[in-house]
N, C-alpha and C positions, 0 to 999 in steps of 0.2 A: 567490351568495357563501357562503350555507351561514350556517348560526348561529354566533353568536363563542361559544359557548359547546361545541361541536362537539370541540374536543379539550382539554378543561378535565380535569383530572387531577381523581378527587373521594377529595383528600384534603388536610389541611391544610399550605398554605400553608409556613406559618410552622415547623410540627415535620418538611417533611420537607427542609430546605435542610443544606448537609455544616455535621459540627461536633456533631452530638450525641453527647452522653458515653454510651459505652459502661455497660450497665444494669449496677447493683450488682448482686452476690447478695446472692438472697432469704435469709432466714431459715432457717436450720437448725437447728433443738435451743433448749435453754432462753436467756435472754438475763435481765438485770436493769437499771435504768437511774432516775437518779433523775428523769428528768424524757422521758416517750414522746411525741412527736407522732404523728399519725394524719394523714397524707398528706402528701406531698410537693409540692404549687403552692404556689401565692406564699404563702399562708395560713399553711402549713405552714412551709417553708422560713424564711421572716420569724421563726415563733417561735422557731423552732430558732435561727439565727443570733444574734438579738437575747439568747435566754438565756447563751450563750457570752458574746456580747459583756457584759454583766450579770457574770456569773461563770463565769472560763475552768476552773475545778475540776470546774462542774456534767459529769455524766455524761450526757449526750444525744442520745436514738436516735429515730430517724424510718424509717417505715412504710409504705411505701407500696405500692397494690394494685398499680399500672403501673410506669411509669416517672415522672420528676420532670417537672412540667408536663405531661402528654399531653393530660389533661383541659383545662377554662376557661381555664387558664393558659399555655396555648399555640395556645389555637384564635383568641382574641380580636382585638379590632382594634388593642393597642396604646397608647388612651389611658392614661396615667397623671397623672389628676386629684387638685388637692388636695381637690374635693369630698369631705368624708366620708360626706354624706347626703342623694349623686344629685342633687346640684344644688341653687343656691339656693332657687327655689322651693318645692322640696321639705321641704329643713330648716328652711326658716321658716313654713312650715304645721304642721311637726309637735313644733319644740321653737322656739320664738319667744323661750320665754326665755334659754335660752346660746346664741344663733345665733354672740353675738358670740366665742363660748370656741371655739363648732367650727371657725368659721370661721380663727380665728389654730392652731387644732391641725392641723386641715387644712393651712396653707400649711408651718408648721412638719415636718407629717409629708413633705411634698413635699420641701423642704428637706433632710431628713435620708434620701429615696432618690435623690435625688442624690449626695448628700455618699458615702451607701454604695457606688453604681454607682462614683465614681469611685476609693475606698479599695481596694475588693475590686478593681477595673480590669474590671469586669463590660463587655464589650464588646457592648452589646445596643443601640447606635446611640439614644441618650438624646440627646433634643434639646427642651429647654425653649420651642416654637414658641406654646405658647398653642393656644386653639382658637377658632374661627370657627362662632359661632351664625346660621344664616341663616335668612330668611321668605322661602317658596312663595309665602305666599298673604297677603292683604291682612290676614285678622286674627290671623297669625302675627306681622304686623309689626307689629301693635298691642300684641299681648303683649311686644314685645322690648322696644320702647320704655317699655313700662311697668317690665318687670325688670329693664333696664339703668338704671331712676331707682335703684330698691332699692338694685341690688347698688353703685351709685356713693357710696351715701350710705351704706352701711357702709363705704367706705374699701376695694373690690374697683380692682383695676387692669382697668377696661372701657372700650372705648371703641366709641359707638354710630358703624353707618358706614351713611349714604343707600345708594340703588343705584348709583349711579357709584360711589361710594368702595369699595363691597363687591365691583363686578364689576370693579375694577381689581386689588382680591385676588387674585380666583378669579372666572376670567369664564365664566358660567353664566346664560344667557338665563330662566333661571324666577326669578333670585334679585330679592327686592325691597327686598333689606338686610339687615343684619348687627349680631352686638354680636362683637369682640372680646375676648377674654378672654386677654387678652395674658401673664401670667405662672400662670394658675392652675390649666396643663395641658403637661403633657409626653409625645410622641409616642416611646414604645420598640418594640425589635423583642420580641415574648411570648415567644418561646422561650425566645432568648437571655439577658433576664433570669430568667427560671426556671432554665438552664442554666448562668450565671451566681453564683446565688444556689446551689443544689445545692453548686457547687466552694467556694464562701465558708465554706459551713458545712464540707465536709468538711477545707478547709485548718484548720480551727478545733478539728479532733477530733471532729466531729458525726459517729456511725455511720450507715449509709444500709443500707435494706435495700428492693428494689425486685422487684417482682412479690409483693408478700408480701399478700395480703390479712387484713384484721384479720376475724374472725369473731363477734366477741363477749368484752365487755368486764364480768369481774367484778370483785366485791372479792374483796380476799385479804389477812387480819390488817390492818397500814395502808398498804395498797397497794392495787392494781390490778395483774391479770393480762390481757392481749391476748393473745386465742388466737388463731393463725394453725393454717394446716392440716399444717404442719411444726413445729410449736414454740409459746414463748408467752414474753412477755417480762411482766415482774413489776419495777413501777414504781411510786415512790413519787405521781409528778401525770402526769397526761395531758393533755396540748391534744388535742380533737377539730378538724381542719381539715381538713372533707372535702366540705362544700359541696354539691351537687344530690345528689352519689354515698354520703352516709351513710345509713346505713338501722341505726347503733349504740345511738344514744340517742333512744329511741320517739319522747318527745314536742317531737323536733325536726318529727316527719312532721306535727304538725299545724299547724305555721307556714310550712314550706318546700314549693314546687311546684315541680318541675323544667320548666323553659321552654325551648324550642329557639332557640336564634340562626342565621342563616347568614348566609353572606359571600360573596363572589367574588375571584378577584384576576386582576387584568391582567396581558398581557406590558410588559416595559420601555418605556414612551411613549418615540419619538426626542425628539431637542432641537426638533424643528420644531413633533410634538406637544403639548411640553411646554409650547411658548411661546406656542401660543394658546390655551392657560385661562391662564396667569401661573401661579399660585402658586407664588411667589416667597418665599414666607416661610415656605411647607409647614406653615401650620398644621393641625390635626387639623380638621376638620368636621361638625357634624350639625344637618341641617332643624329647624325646630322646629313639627312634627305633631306630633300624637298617636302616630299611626306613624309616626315617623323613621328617615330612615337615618342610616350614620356612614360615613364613610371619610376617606382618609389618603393620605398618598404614602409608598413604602418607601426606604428606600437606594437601590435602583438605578433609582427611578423608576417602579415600578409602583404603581398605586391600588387599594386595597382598599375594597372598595365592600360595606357589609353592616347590617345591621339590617331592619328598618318589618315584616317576616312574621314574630314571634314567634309561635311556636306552642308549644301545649299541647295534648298527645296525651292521649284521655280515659283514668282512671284513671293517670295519672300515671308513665306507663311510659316507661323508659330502655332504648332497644336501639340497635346499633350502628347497622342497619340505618334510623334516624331520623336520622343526618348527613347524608343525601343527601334530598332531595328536590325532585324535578325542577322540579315548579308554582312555588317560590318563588325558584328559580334562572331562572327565565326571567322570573318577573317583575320580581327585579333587576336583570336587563340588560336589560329594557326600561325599568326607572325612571332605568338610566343614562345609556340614549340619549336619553332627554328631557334630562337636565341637563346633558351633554357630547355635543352633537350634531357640534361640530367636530371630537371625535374616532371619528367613525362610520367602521368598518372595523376598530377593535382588538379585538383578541378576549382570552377569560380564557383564563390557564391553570391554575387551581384554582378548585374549589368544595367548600364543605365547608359544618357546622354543628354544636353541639354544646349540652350544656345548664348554663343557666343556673340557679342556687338566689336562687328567687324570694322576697320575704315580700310582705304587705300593705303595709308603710310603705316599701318598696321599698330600704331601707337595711339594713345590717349587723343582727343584734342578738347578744345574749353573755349568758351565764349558767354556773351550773355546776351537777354531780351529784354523786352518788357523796359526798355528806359532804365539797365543798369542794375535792373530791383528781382532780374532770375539771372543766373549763372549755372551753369551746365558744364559735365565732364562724359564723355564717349571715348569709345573705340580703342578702349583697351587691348582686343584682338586677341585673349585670352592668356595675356600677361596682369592680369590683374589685382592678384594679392597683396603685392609689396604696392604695384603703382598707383591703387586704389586710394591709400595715404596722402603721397603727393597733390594727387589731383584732387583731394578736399581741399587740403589747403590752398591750391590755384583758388579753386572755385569763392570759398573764404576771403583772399586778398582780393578777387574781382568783384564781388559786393558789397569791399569796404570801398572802392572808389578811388584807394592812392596807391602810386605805383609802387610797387615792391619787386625785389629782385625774382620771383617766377613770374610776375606778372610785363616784366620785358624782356624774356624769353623769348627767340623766335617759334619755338614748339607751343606757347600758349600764343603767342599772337598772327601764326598762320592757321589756317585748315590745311586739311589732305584735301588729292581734288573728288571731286564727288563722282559717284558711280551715275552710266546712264539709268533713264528710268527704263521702266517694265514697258515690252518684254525684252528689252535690246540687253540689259542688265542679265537677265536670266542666261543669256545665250552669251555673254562674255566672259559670267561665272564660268559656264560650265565648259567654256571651250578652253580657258585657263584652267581651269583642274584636270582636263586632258593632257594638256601639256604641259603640266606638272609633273603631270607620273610618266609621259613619254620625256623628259629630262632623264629623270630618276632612273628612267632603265637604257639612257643614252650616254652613261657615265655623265651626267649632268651640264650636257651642254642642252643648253638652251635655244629653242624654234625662232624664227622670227617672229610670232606674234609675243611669246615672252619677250623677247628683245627690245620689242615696240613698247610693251610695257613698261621695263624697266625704263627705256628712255624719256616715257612721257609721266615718271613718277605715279605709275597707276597701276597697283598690284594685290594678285590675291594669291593667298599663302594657306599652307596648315597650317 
């Protein structure tokens, strides 16, 4: 029968389906603006948007190297979670004391991209399904069960489900249970809200300049000058939102590592296919390993099958030619055929991968230069879609100057600690990713150098 992966198109999904907006012109000659973004994904876009909507007078011009969304914000799987800080676990390990503030800013932020998708009429198939946490392995289920206590008794909409109740979800012979996370995750199509969000700001006055790469960011009297290789725009504040692909402000390099993701996607499942897994309520999905995967069902029924091989290529290098690669494309569609064995014979017809802006605490973080006049948001860590929102408006309330309730936050006003540099970095990466997957096949107990990690708050994850 040949490999299902045999005429798989390797390229993304999601940016090459009809309907993308024809690219702005670039930049040509001098420009001024009172307020510049630096990239055009969700990061970007969000700030831009939201300053309009703040004050329609502001003057507001956005920068981008490519096109809107090409990057993270269109390669991704989709989820858009109220998580701001990658998951409960996560933020209650590392800010235990406001969990209960991120947590209600979180739902709140969800809330209001919703409310935005439907004002702007952003047609990017926004469907508030929740997500479905499932356990492989017996002390995956022990972790759920314990998480699902947590997150119940802050007042999370969860609900634990045995394995009958989980595989009447989503029927999957390796599953041994599930938590539901019924409202605190929303399944979009990436482009379309990138594409989406682009037309919101431009109906709004937002200027768009597209292929324009920024080169280097000085001062200039009380401003900031962007020099591009055509021109240079001369702006009173700058939001930096550029994610894995900045390389403007130095001492972002020592906190962010760029990490590869890859995905697959299926052709259309028929109705016969579709009816034996169920998923019936198409919520979003991901295992809960260490390596986990994610996936999803699209509008017309295909499954997007992607995460658990995060890679990081030594020295920290971004080339095109790292979207493809074949080893971790075959080993997702064998990790597929174990967990949907009823539908052996469909095959993908896209493959792709791209990179993710990593930190240590695996969440966002914000800060600014330049004397107050740039502001900066990183390290999403591939929770991006929903948290991409909040972290405009961080970035927004840090360039107006007065304090506001995200802006005394302990999440905006520490960092994560910073990775060594090259090559020591390379060889910490990869010896954590070792012992990642030697957890993962130890019923998840963790080595002493994970152990040393977790203790000294320095960590790298899929």
């Amino acid at each position: 029968m040949g490999s299902p992966l045999k005429d798989a198109l390797p390229e993304p999904f999601w940016l090459t389906q009809p309907g993308a907006p024809a690219p702005a012109a670039p930049l040509d000659g001098p420009a001024t603006a009172d307020l510049a973004v630096v990239g055009a994904g969700y990061s970007g876009l969000w700030t831009a948007l939201i300053a309009k909507e703040r004050d329609p007078s502001l003057d507001v011009v956005v920068v981008e190297a490519g096109t809107a969304g090409w990057a993270a914000s269109g390669r991704n799987g989709g989820f858009c979670a109220a998580s701001l800080t990658h998951g409960f676990d996560n933020g209650l390990a590392r800010f235990p004391g406001e969990m209960d503030r991120l947590l209600r800013l979180g739902r709140e932020n969800l809330d209001e991209i919703e409310s935005a998708v439907a004002r702007y009429k952003i047609n990017c198939d926004f469907r508030r399904t929740g997500e479905l946490h499932v356990a492989t392995e017996p002390w995956q289920w022990r972790d759920l069960v314990e998480g699902h206590a947590a997150e119940a008794a802050r007042g999370l909409d969860v609900e634990l489900l045995d394995q009958d109740r989980v595989r009447a979800e989503v029927d999957s012979p390796t599953y041994l249970g599930g938590v539901w996370d019924r409202t605190g995750c929303a399944m979009v199509d990436p482009a379309r809200l990138a594409w989406g969000l682009r037309q919101a700001c431009l109906d709004l006055g937002v200027r768009l300049y597209e292929n324009t790469k920024v080169e280097r960011i000085s001062s200039s009297g009380a401003g900031l000058v962007l020099q591009t290789w055509r021109g240079g725009i001369t702006a009173r504040r700058v939001a930096l939102a550029t994610g894995a692909h900045g390389r403007l402000l130095k001492r972002l390099q020592q906190y962010v590592v760029p990490v590869y993701d890859y995905a697959l996607m299926t052709e259309p499942l028929t109705g016969a296919q579709l009816a034996s897994i169920g998923w019936r309520n198409r919520q979003g999905i991901g295992d809960s390993a260490n390596q986990f995967h994610y996936y999803r069902l699209t509008a017309d029924n295909r499954i997007l099958w992607g995460g658990y091989d995060a890679v990081y290529f030594n020295g920290g290098r971004i080339t095109p030619s790292q979207d493809q690669r074949d080893a971790t494309f075959e080993l997702l569609a064998a990790h597929f055929a174990a967990t949907f064995p009823q539908l052996d014979g469909i095959r993908f017809t896209h493959k792709w991968g791209g990179v993710i802006d990593c930190c240590s605490r695996f969440s966002a973080f914000f800060g600014t230069a330049h004397g107050g006049r740039l502001a900066y948001a990183a390290g999403y860590t591939g929770l991006g879609v929903g948290a991409t929102r909040f972290g405009a408006k961080v970035m927004l309330d840090l360039l107006g100057g007065t304090p506001t309730e995200l802006t005394s936050l302990k999440m905006v006003r520490a960092k994560p600690l910073p990775f060594p540099p090259e090559p020591v970095r390379s060889g910490v990466i990869q010896l954590t990713r070792w012992s990642i997957a030697r957890a993962d096949r130890n019923e998840g107990r963790r080595n002493l150098w994970l152990r040393t990690l977790d203790k000294a708050g320095l960590g790298f994850d899929s």
